[in-house]
C-alpha positions as CSV (number, residue, x, y, z in Angstrom):
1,X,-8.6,-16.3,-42.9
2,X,-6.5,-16.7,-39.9
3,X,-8.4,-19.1,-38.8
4,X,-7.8,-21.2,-41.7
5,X,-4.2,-20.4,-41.9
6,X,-4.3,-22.2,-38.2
7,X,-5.8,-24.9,-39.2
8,X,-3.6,-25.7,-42.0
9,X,-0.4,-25.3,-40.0
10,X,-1.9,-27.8,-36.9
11,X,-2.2,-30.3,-40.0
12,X,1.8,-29.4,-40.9
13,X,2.8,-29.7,-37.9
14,X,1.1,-33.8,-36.9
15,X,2.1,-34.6,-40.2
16,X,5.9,-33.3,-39.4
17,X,5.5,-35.1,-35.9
18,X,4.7,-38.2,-38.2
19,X,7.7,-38.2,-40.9
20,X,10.1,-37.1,-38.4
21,X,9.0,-40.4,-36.0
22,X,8.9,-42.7,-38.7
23,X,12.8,-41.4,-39.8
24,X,13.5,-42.2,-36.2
25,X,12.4,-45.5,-36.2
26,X,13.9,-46.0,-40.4
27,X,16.8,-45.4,-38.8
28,X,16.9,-47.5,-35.8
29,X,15.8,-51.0,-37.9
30,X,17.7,-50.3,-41.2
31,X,20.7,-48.0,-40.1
32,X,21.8,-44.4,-40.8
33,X,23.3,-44.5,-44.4
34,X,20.2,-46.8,-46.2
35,X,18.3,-45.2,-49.0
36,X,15.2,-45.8,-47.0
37,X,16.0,-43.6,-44.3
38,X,17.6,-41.0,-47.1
39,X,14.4,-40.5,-48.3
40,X,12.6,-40.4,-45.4
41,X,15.1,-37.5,-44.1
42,X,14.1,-35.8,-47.3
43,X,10.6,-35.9,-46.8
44,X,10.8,-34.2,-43.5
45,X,13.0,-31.3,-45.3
46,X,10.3,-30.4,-47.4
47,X,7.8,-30.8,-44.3
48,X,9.7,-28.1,-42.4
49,X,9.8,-26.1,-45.2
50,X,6.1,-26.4,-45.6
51,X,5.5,-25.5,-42.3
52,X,7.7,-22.4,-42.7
53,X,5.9,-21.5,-45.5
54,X,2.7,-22.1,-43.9
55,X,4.3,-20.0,-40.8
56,X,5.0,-17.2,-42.8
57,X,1.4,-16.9,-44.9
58,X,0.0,-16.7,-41.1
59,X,1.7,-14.0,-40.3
60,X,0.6,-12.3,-43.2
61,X,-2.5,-13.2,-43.1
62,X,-2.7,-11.4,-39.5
63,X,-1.0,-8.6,-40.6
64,X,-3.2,-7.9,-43.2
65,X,-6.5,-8.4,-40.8
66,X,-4.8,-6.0,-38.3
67,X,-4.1,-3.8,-41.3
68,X,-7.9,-3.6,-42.4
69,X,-9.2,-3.5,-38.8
70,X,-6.5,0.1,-38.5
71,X,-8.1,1.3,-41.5
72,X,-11.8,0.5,-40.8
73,X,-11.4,2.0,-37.3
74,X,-9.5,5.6,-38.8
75,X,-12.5,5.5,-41.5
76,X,-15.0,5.7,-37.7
77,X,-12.9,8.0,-36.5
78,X,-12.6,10.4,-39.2
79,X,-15.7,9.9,-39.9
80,X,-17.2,10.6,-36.3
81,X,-14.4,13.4,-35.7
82,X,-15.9,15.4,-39.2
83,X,-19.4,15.0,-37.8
84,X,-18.8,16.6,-34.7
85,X,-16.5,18.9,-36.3
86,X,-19.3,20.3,-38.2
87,X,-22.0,20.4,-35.3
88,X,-19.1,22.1,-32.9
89,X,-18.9,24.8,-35.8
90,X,-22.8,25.1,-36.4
91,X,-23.3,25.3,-32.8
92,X,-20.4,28.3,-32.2
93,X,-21.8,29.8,-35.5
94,X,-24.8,30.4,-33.4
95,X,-23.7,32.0,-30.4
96,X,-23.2,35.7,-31.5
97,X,-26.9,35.8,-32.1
98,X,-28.0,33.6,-28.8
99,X,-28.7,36.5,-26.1
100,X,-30.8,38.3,-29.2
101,X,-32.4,35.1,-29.9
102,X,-33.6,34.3,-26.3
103,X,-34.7,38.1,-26.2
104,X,-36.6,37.5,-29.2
105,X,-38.0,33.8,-27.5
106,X,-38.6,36.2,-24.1
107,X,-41.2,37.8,-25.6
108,X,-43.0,35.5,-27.2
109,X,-41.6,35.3,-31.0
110,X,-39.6,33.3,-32.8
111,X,-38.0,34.6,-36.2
112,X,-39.3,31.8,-38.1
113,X,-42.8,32.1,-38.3
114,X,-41.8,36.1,-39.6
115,X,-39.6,34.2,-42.3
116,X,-41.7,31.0,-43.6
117,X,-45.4,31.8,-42.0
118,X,-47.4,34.9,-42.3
119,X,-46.7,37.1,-39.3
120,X,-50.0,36.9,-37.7
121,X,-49.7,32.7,-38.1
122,X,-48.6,31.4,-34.4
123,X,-50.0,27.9,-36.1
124,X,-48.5,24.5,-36.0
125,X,-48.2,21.9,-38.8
126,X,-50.8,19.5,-37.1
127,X,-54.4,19.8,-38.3
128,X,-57.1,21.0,-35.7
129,X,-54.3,21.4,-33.2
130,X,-55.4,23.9,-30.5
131,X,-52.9,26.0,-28.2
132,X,-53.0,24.9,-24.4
133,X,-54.0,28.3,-22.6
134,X,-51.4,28.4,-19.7
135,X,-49.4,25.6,-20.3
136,X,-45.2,26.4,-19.6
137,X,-43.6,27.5,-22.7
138,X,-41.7,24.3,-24.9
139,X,-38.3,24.6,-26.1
140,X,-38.2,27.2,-29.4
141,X,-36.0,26.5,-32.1
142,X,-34.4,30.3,-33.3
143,X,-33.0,28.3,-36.5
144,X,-34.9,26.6,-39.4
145,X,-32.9,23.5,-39.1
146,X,-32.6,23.3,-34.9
147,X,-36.2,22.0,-34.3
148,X,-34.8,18.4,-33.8
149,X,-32.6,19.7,-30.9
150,X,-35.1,21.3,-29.6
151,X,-37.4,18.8,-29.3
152,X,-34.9,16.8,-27.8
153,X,-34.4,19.3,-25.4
154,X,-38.4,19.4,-24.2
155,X,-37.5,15.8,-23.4
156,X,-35.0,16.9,-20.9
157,X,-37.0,19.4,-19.4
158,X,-39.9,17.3,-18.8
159,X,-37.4,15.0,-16.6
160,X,-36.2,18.5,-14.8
161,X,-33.1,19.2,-16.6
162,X,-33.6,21.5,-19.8
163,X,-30.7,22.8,-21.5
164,X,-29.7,25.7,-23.7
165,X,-30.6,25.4,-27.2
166,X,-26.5,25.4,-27.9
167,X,-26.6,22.3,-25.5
168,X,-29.0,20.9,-26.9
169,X,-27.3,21.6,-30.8
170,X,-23.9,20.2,-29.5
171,X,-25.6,16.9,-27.6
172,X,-27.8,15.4,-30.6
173,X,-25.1,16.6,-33.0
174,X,-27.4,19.2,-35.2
175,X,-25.4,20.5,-38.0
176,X,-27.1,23.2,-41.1
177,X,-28.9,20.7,-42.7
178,X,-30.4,19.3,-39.8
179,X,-30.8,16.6,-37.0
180,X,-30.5,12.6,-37.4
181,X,-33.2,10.9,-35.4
182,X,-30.3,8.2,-34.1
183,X,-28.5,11.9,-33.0
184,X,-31.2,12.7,-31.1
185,X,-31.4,9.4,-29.7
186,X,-27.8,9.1,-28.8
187,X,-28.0,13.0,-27.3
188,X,-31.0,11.6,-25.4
189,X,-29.1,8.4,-24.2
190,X,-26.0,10.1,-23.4
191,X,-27.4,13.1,-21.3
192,X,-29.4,10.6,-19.2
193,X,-26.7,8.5,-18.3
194,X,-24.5,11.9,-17.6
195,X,-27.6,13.4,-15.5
196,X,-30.8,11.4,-15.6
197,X,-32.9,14.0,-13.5
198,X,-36.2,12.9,-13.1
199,X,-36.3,10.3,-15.8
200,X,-36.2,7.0,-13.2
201,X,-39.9,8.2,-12.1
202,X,-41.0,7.6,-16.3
203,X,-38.4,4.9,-17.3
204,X,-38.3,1.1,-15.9
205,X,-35.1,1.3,-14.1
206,X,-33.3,-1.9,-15.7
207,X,-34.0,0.4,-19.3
208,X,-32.4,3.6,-17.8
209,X,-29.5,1.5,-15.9
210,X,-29.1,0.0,-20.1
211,X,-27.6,3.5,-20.8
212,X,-29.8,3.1,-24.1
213,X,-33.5,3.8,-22.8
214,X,-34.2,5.7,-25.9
215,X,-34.3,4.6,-29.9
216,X,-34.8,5.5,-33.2
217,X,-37.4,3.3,-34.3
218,X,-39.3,2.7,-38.2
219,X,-42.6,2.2,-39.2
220,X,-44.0,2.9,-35.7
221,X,-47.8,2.4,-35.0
222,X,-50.2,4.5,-33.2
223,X,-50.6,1.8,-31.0
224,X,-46.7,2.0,-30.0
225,X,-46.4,5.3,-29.7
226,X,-49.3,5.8,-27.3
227,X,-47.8,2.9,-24.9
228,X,-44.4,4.5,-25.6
229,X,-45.8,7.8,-24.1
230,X,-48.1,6.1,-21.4
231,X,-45.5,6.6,-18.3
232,X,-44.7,9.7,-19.0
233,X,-41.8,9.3,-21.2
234,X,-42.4,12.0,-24.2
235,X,-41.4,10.9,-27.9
236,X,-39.8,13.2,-30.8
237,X,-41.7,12.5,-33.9
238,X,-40.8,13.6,-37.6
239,X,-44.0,15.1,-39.3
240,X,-43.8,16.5,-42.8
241,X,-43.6,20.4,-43.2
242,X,-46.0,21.5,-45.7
243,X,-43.6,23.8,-47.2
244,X,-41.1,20.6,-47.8
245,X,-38.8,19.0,-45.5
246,X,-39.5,17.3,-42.2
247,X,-39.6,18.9,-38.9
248,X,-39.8,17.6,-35.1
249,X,-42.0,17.6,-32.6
250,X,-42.2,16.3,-29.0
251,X,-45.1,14.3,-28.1
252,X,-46.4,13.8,-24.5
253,X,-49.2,11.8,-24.4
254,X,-52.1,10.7,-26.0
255,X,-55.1,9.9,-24.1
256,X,-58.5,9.1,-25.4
257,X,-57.5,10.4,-28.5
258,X,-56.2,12.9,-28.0
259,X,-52.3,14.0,-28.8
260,X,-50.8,16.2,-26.7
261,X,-47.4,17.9,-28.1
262,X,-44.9,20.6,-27.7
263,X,-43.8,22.5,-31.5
264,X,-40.3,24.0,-31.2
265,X,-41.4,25.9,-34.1
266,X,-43.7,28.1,-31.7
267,X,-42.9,27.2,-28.7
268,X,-46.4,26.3,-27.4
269,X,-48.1,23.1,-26.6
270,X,-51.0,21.6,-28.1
271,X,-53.9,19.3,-28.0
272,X,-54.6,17.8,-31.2
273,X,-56.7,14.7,-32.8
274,X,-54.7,11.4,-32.8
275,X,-56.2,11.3,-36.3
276,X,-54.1,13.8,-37.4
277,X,-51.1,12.2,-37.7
278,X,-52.6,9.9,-40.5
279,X,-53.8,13.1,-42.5
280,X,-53.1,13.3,-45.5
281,X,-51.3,16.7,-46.6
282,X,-50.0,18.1,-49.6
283,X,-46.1,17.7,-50.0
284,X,-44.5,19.6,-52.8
285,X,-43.2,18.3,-56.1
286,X,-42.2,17.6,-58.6
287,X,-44.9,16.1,-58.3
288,X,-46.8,17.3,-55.7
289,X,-48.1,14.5,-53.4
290,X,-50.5,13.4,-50.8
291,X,-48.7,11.8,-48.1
292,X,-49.5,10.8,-44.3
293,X,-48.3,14.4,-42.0
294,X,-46.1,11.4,-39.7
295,X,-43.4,9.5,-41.8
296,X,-43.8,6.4,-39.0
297,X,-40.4,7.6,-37.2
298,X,-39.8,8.2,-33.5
299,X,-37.2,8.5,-30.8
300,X,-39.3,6.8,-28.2
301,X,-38.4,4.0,-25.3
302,X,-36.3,1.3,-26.6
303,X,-38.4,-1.0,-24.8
304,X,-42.0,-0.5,-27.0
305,X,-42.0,-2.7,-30.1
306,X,-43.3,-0.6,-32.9
């Protein structure tokens, strides 16, 4: 490493300082021409050409580091630029059928539950979840793969700044397979800082100043996300979709029990048992399993350990 390359050149360099004072002083008490001083003169030639050597392999050495460093950051880049390549595309892909979308979302339907629920099924995924009569409509996802950006979006709106569902596709970086929960973290993180709207009345103000007051968190307790959501501050969980896949959904509070959540599958929000989070639910196969309706992941404050 370069660090030991430097280290092994200080050593070549003392012990040059060394045979070149001690040829000095050879040739002071026993005279130019003596043997004694030959040989001490010759030992000093293959010092400096160890220290040349020694020179050069350092310079090598740091080329090689600033090599791998180019490379590793045009890997990021590439990497990053493809990413963003692909949500760009998804989101302009979308914009011929926006204004027939938000029709559609105008009067109170959303083409999915026509395509993967029975048309008279305005449901949820949560058991025992009831629709909140009266309550403002949430963000409605017109794609089967947008509900992360929308969910992300009912976030924003709740601190007085919603967005359009294009927006809210380009910030969290949804492309057609879906939506990262670190994407909807950074879109979160990012839009704050840009315009924070109403957010310093929810979030501690040193966390919002952080620029990072949102994360993608693991393995998160009940326990958690209730003191995650107890300012004000809604959370985007990812619940399993009884059909397969995962889908999003922006919780609010819960209070006594009971969860309170926007579904940018419908568009509505609901009360439901906390409980219901823990139910078990059939996930296809093969095989076909029993597992918990929340994975344990949420984009909740950074500052609530899970």
């Amino acid at each position: 490493t370069e660090i030991q390359v430097d280290e092994a050149q200080v050593q070549l360099e003392a012990a040059y300082a060394e045979l070149a004072a001690a040829t000095a002083e050879a040739a002071a008490t026993l005279g130019v021409g003596s043997p004694a001083v030959a040989a001490a003169e010759a030992q000093v030639m293959e010092s400096q050409a160890q220290l040349a050597e020694a020179q050069a392999q350092r310079v090598a050495a740091i080329g090689k580091q600033d090599e791998a460093k180019a490379n590793q950051q045009t890997t990021f880049d590439t990497t990053e630029r493809h990413y963003q390549q692909a949500s760009d595309d998804f989101a302009r892909s979308l914009k011929g059928a926006q204004a027939p979308l938000e029709a559609l979302a105008a009067n109170g339907t959303n083409p999915l539950i026509d395509i993967a629920m029975p048309a008279s099924g305005r449901s949820t995924f949560v058991p025992g979840a009831t629709a909140i009569d009266g309550a403002p409509p949430a963000s409605m996802q017109s794609t089967f793969t947008s509900c992360g950006s929308n969910a992300a979006n009912n976030v924003f709106t709740t601190f007085g700044r919603p967005m359009s569902e294009i927006d809210a596709i380009g910030a969290t970086g949804t492309v057609e397979r879906g939506t990262a929960m670190d994407g909807i973290a950074n879109g979160l993180n990012q839009g704050l800082a840009q315009n924070p709207g109403t957010a310093g009345e929810h979030i501690p103000a040193d966390l919002l100043a952080s620029g990072q007051p949102y994360a993608s968190r693991s393995n998160v307790s009940l326990d958690a996300l209730t003191q995650a959501t107890s300012g004000g501050s809604p959370a985007v969980l990812s619940i399993r979709n009884p059909a397969g896949g995962m889908h999003a959904i922006t919780v609010d509070s819960i209070k006594d029990g009971i969860m309170t959540y926007r579904d940018p599958l419908t568009g509505l929000t609901y009360q439901a048992p906390e409980s219901a989070l823990s139910q078990l639910i059939p996930v296809p196969g093969p095989p076909e399993q029993m597992l918990p309706l929340w994975d344990g992941r949420a984009v909740m404050l950074a500052s609530v350990r899970v």
